[in-house]
Z-matrix of the N, CA and C atoms (Angstrom, degrees):
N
C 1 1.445
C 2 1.538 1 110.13
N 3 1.459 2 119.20 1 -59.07
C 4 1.878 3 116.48 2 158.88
C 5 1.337 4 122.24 3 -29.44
N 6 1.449 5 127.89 4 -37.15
C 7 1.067 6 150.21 5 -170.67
C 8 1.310 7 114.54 6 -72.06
N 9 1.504 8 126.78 7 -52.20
C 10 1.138 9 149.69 8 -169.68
C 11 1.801 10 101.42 9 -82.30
N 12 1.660 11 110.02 10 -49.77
C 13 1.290 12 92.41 11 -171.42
C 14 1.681 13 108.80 12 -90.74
N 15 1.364 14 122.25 13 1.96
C 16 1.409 15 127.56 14 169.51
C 17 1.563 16 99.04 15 -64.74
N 18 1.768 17 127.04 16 -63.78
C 19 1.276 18 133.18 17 174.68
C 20 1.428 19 101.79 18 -31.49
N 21 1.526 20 109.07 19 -87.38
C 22 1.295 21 101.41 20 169.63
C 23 1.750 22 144.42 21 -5.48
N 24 1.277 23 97.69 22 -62.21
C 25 1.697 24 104.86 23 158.76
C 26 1.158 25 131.45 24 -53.33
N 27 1.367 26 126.66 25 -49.00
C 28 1.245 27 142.97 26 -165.38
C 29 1.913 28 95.92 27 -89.56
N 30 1.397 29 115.53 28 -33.60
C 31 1.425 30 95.85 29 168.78
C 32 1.318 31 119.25 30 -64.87
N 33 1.532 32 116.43 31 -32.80
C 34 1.367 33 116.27 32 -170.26
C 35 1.173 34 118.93 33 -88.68
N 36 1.932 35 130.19 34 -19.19
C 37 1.370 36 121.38 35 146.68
C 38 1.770 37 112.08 36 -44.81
N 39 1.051 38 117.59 37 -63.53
C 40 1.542 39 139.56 38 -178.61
C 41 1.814 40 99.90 39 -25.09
N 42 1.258 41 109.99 40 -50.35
C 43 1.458 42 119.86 41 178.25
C 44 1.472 43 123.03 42 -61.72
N 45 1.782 44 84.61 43 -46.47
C 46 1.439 45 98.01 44 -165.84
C 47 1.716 46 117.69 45 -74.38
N 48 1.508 47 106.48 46 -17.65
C 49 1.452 48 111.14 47 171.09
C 50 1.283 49 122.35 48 -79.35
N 51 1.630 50 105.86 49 -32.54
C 52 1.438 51 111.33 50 170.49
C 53 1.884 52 122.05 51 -70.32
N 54 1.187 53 94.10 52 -0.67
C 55 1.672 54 99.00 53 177.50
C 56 1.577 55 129.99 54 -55.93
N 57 1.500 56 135.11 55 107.11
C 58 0.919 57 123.13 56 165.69
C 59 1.431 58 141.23 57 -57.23
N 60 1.275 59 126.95 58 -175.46
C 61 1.486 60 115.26 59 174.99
C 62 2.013 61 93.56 60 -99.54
N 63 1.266 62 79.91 61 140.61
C 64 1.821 63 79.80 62 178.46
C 65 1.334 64 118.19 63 -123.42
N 66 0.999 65 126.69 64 148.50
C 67 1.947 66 136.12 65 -166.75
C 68 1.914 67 97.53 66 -33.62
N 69 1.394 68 102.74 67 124.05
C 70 1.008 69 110.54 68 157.94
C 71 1.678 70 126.08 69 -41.16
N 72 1.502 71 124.41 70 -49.59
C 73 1.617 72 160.15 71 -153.36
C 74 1.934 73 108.54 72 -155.95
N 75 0.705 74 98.58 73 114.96
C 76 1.456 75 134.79 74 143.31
C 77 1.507 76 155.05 75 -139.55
N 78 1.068 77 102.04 76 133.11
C 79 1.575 78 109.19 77 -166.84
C 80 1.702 79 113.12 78 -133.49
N 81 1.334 80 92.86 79 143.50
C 82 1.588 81 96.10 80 173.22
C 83 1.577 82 105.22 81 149.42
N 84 1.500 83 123.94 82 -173.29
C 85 1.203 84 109.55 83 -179.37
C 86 1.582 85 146.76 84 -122.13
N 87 1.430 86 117.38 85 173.99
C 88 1.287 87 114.05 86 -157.38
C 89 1.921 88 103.20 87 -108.77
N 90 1.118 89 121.43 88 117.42
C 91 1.497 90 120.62 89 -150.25
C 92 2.126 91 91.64 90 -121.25
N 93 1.113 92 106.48 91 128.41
C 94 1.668 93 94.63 92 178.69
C 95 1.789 94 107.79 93 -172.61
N 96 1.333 95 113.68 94 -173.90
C 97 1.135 96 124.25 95 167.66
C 98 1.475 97 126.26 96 -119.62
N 99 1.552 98 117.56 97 126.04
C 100 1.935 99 128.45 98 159.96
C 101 0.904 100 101.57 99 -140.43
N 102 1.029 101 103.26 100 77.10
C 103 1.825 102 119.77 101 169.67
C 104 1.371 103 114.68 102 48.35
N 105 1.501 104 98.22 103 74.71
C 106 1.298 105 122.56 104 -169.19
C 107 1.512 106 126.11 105 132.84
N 108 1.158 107 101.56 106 126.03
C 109 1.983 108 98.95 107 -172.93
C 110 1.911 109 91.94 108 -58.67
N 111 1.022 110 92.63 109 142.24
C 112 2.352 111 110.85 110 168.65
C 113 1.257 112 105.33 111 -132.85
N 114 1.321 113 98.06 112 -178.73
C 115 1.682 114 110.56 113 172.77
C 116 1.154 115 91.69 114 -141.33
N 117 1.838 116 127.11 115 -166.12
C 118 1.164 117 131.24 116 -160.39
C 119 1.293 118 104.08 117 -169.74
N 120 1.267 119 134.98 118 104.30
C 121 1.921 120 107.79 119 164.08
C 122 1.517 121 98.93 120 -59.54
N 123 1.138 122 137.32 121 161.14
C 124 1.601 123 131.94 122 133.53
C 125 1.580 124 114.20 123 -135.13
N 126 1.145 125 108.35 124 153.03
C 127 1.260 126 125.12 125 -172.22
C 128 1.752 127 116.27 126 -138.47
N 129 1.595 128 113.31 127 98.82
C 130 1.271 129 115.99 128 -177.15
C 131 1.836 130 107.45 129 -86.28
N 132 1.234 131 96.96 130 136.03
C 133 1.960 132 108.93 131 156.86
C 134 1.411 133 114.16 132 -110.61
N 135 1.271 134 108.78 133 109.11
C 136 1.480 135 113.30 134 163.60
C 137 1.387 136 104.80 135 -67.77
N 138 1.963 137 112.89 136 127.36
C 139 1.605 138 114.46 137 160.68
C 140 1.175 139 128.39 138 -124.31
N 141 1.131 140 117.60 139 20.35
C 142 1.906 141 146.94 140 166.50
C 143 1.363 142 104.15 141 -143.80
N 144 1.249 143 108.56 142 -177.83
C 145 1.593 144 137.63 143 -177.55
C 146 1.683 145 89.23 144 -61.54
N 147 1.277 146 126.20 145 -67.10
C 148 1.368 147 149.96 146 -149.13
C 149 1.639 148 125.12 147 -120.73
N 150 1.314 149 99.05 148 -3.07
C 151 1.488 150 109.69 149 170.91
C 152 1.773 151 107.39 150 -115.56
N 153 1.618 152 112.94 151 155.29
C 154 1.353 153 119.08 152 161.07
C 155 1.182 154 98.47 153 -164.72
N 156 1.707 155 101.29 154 177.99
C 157 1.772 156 108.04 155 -175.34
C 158 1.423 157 81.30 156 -116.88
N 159 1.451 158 98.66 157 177.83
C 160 1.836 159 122.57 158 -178.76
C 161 1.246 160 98.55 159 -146.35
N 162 1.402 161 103.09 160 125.77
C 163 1.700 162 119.36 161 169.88
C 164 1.538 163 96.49 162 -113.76
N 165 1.613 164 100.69 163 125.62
C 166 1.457 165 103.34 164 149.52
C 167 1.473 166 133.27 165 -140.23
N 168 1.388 167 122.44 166 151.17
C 169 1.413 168 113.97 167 -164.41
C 170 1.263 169 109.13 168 -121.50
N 171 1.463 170 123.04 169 127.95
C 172 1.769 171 99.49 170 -166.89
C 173 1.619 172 104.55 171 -158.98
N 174 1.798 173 100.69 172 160.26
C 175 1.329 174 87.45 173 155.37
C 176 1.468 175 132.29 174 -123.98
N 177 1.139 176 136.17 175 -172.33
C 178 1.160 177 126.82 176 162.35
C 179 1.700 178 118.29 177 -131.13
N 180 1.475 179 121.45 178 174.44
C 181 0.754 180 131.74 179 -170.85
C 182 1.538 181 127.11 180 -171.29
N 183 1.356 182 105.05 181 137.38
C 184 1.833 183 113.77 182 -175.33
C 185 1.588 184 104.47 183 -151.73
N 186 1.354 185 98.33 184 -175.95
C 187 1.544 186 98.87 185 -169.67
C 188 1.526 187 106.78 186 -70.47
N 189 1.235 188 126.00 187 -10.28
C 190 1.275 189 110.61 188 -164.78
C 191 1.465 190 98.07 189 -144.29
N 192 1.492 191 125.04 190 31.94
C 193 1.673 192 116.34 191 -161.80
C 194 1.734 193 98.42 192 -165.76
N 195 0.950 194 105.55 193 143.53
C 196 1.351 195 96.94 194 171.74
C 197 1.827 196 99.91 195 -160.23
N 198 1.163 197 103.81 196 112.15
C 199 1.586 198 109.35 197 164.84
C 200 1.406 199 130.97 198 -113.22
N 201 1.261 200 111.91 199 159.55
C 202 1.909 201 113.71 200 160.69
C 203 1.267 202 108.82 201 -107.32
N 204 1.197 203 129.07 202 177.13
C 205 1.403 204 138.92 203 -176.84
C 206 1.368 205 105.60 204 165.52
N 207 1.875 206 94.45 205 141.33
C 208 1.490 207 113.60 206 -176.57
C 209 1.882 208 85.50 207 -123.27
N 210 2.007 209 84.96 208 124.59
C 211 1.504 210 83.15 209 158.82
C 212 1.813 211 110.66 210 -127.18
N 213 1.479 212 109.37 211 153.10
C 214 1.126 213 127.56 212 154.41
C 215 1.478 214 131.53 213 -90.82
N 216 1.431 215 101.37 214 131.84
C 217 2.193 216 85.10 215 172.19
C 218 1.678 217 91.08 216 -160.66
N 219 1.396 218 86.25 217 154.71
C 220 1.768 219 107.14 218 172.57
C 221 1.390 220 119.55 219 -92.39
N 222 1.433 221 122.22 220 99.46
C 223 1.470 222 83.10 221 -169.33
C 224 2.231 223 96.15 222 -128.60
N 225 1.961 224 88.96 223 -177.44
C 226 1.563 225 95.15 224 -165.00
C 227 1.902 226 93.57 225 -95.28
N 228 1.109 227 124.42 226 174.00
C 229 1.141 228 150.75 227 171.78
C 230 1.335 229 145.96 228 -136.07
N 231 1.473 230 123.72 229 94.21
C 232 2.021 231 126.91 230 -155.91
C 233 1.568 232 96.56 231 -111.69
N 234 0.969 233 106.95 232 135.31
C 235 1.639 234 90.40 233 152.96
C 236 1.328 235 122.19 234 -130.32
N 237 1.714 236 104.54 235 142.53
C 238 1.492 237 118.23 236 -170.63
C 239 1.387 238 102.45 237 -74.32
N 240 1.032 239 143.67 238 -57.86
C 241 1.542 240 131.52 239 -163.84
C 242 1.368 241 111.32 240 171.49
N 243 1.521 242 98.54 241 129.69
C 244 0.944 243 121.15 242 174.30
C 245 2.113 244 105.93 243 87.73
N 246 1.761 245 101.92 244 -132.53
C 247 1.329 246 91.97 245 161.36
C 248 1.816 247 114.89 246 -94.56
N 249 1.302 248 122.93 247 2.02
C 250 1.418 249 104.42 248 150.17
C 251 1.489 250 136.69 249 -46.96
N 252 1.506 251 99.04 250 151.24
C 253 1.760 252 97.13 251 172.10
C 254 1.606 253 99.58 252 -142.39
N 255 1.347 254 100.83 253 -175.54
C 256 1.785 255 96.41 254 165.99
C 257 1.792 256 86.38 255 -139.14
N 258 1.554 257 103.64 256 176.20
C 259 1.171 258 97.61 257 165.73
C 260 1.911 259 110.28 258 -161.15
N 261 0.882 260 112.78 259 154.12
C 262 1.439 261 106.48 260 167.84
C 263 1.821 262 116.67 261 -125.96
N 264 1.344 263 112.26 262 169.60
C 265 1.586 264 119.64 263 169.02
C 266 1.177 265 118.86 264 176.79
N 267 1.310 266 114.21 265 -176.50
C 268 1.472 267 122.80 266 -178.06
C 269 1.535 268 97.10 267 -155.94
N 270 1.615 269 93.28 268 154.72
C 271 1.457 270 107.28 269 -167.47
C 272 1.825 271 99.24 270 -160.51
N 273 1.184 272 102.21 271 -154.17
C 274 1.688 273 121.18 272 173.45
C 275 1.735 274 119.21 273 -160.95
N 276 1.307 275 110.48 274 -171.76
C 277 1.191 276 106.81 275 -175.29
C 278 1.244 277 134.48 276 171.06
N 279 1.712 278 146.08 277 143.87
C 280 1.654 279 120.89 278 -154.19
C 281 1.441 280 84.58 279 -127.51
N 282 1.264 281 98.89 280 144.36
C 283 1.481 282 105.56 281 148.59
C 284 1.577 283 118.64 282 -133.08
N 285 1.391 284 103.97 283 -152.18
C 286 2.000 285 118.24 284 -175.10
C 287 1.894 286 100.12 285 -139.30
N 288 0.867 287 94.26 286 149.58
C 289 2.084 288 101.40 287 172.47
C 290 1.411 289 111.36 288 -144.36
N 291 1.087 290 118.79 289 168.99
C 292 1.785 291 134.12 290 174.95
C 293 1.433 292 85.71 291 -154.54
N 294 1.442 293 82.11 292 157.60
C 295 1.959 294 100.90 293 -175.47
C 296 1.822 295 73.76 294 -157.71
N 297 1.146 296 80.93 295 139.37
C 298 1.818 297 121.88 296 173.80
C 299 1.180 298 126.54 297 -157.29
N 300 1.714 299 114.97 298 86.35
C 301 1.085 300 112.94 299 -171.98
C 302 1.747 301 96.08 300 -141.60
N 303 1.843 302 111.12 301 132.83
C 304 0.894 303 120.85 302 169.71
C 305 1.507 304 108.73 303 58.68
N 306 1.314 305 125.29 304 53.04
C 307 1.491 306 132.40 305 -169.42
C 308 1.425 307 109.03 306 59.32
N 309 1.159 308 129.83 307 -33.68
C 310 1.680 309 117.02 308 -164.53
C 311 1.445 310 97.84 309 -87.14
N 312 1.728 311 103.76 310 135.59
C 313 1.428 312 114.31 311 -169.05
C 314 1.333 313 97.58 312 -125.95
N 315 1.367 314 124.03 313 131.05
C 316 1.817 315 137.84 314 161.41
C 317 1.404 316 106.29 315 -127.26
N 318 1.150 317 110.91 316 158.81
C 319 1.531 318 144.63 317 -176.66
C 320 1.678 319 115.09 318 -142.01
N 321 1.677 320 106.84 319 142.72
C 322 1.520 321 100.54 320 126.77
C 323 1.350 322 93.93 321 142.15
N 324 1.323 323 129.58 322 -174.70
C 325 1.749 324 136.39 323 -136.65
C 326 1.258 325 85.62 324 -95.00
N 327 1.846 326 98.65 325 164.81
C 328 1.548 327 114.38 326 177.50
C 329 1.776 328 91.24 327 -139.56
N 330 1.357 329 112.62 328 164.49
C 331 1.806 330 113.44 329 152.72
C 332 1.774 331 95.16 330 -139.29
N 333 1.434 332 106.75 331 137.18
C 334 1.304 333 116.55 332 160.36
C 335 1.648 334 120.63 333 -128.61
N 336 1.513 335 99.59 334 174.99
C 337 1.460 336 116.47 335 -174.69
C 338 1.824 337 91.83 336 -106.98
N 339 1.403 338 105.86 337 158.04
C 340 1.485 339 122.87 338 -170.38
C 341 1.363 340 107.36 339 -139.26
N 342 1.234 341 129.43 340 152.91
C 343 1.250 342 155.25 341 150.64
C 344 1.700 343 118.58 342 -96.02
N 345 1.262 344 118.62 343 -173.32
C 346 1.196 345 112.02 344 -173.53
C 347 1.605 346 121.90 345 177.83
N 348 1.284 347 115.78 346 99.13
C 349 1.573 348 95.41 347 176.46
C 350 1.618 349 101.30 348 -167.57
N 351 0.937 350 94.78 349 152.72
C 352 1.687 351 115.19 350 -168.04
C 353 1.979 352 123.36 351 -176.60
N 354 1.916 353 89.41 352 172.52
C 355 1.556 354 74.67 353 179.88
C 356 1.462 355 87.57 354 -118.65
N 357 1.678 356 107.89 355 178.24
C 358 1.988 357 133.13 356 -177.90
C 359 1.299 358 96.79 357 -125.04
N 360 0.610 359 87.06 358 161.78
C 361 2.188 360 103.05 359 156.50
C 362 1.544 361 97.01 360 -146.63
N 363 1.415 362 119.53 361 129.68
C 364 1.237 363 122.97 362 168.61
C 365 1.566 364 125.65 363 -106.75
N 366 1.377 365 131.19 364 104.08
C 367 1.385 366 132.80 365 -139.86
C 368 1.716 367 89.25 366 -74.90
N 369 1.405 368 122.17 367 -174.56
C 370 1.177 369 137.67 368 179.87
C 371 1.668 370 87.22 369 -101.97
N 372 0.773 371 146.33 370 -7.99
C 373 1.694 372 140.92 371 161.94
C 374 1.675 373 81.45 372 -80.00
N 375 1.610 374 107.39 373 173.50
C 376 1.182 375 121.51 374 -176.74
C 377 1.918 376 96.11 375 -106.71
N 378 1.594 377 114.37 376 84.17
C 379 1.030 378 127.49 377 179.33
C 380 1.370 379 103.90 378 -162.45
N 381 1.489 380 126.01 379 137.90
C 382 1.470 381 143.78 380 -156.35
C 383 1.981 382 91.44 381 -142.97
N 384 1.167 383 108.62 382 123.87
C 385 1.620 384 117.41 383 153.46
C 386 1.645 385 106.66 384 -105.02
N 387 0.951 386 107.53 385 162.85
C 388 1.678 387 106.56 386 -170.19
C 389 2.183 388 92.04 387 -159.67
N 390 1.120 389 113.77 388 148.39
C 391 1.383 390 136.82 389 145.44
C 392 1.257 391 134.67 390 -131.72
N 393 1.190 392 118.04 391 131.89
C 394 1.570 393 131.16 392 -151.91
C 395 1.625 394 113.65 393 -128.11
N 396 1.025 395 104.79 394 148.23
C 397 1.684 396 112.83 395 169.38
C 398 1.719 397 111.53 396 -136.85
N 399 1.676 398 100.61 397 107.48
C 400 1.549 399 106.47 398 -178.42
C 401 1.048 400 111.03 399 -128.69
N 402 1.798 401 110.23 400 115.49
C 403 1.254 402 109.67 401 -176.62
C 404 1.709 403 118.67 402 -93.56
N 405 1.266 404 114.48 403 113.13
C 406 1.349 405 119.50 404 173.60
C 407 1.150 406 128.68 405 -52.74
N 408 1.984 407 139.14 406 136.17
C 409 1.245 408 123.01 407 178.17
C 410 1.370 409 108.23 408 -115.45
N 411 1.585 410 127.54 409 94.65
C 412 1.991 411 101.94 410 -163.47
C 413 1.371 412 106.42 411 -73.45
N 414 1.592 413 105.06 412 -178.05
C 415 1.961 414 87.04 413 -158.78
C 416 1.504 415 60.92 414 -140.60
N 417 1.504 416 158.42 415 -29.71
C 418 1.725 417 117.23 416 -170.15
C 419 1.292 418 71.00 417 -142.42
N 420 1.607 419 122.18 418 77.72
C 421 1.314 420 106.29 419 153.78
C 422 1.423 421 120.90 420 -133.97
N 423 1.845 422 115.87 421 58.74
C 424 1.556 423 111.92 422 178.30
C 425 1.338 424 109.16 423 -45.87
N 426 1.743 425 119.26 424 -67.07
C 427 0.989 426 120.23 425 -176.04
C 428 1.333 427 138.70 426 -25.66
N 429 1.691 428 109.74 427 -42.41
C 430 1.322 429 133.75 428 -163.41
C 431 1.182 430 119.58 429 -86.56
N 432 1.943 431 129.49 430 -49.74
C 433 0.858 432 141.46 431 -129.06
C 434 2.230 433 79.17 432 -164.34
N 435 1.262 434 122.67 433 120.98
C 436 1.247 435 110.16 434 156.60
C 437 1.504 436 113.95 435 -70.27
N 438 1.442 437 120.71 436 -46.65
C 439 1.795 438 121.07 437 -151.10
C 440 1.585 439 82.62 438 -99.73
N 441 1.729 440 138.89 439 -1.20
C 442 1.367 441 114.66 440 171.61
C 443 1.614 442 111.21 441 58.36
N 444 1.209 443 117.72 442 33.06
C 445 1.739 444 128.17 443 148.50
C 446 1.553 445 127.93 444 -161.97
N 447 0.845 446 109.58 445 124.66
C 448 1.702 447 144.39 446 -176.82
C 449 1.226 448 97.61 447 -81.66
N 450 1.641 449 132.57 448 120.93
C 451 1.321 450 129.69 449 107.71
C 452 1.285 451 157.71 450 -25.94
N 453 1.032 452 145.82 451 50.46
C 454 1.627 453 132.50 452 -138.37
C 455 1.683 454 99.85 453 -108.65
N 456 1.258 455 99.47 454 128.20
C 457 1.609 456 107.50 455 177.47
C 458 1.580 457 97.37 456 -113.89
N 459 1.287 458 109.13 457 140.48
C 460 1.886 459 90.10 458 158.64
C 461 2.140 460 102.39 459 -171.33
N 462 1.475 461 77.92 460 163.10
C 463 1.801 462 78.81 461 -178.99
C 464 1.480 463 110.41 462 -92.41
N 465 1.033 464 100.51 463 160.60
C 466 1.882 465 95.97 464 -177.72
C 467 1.343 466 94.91 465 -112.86
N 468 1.749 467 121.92 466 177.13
C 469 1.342 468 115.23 467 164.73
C 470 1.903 469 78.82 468 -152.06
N 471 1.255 470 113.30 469 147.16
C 472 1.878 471 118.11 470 -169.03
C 473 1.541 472 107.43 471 -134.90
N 474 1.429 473 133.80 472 121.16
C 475 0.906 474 98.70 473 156.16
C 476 1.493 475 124.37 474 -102.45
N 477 1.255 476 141.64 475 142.32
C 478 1.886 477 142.33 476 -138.98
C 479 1.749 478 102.00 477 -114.00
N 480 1.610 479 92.80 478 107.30
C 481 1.661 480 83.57 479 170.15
C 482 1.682 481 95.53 480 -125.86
N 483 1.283 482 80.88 481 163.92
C 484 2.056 483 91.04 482 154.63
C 485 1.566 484 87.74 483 76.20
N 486 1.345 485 132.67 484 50.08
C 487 1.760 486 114.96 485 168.19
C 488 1.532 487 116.11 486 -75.24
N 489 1.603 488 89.52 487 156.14
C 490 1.826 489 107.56 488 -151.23
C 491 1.740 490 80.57 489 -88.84
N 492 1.447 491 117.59 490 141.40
C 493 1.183 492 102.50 491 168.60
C 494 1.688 493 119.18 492 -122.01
C-alpha cells in the first residue's frame, strides 16, 4: 500500500511539471451521444496553470426522450506533447425530460454525479478539439433512466481566448 501511494505521488508531481498553461476562456460546442444524438453549449474557465471548470448546457434527444441539462465539473489538465493534453474531473448536474411513447406521457427533473476524462489538441490558431467520455450517475431518476447511468461520449469544438500565461 506505501508503495502504491509513493508511485502515486511521484506520478502526479511527474504530471504536474509537465503542465501547460491552458486558455484562460473558451467557448463553443460539445456534440455527443446518451441515448440520443445532443448538443451542448460549453464554456471552459481556466483558474490555474492546470486547473479549470466546464459549464455545459445541452440538449438531448431520442425517439422517445428528450432532455436539457446543465452540467458543472472541475477538472485537472497534463499535457502529453506538443499541443495535446489529457484531462480528467468530476462535477454534477440538473436537468428536465419528457418521454412520449405510444400515448403514455411522463416528465420531470433529474440531478446527477459525473466523471470526466478525455484528450484536446490545442491548434496554434486559437481553436481546441477535445473528446471526452463522461459517465453519468442519476441519483432520483427511476422514472428516467431504469439502471440510473448514462454514458456520454462527445466531441467538443472551443474557440480559446484570453490565455493564462
Amino acid at each position: 500500500m506505501k508503495k502504491l501511494f509513493i508511485s502515486m505521488a511521484v506520478l502526479a508531481l511527474a504530471f504536474t511539471a509537465n503542465a501547460q498553461s491552458i486558455s484562460k476562456n473558451a467557448l463553443g460546442l460539445r456534440l455527443g451521444d446518451n441515448d440520443g444524438f445532443g448538443g451542448e453549449i460549453s464554456y471552459q474557465r481556466g483558474l490555474k496553470e492546470n486547473n479549470r471548470l466546464e459549464l455545459d448546457l445541452g440538449f438531448r434527444n431520442s425517439n422517445d426522450v428528450d432532455a436539457f441539462k446543465l452540467t458543472g465539473l472541475y477538472q485537472w489538465v497534463w499535457q502529453i506533447d506538443g499541443g495535446f493534453n489529457w484531462y480528467a474531473g468530476a462535477g454534477a448536474g440538473l436537468g428536465s425530460w419528457s418521454y412520449n411513447k405510444y400515448g403514455v406521457k411522463n416528465n420531470g427533473t433529474y440531478f446527477f454525479g459525473a466523471g470526466d476524462i478525455g484528450i484536446e489538441y490545442n491548434f496554434d490558431i486559437p481553436l481546441q478539439l477535445s473528446l471526452d467520455f463522461r459517465p453519468e450517475l442519476y441519483l432520483n431518476s427511476s422514472d428516467f433512466r431504469d439502471n440510473s447511468f448514462g454514458p456520454d461520449v462527445a466531441l467538443g469544438i472551443r474557440y480559446k481566448f484570453n490565455d493564462l500565461s
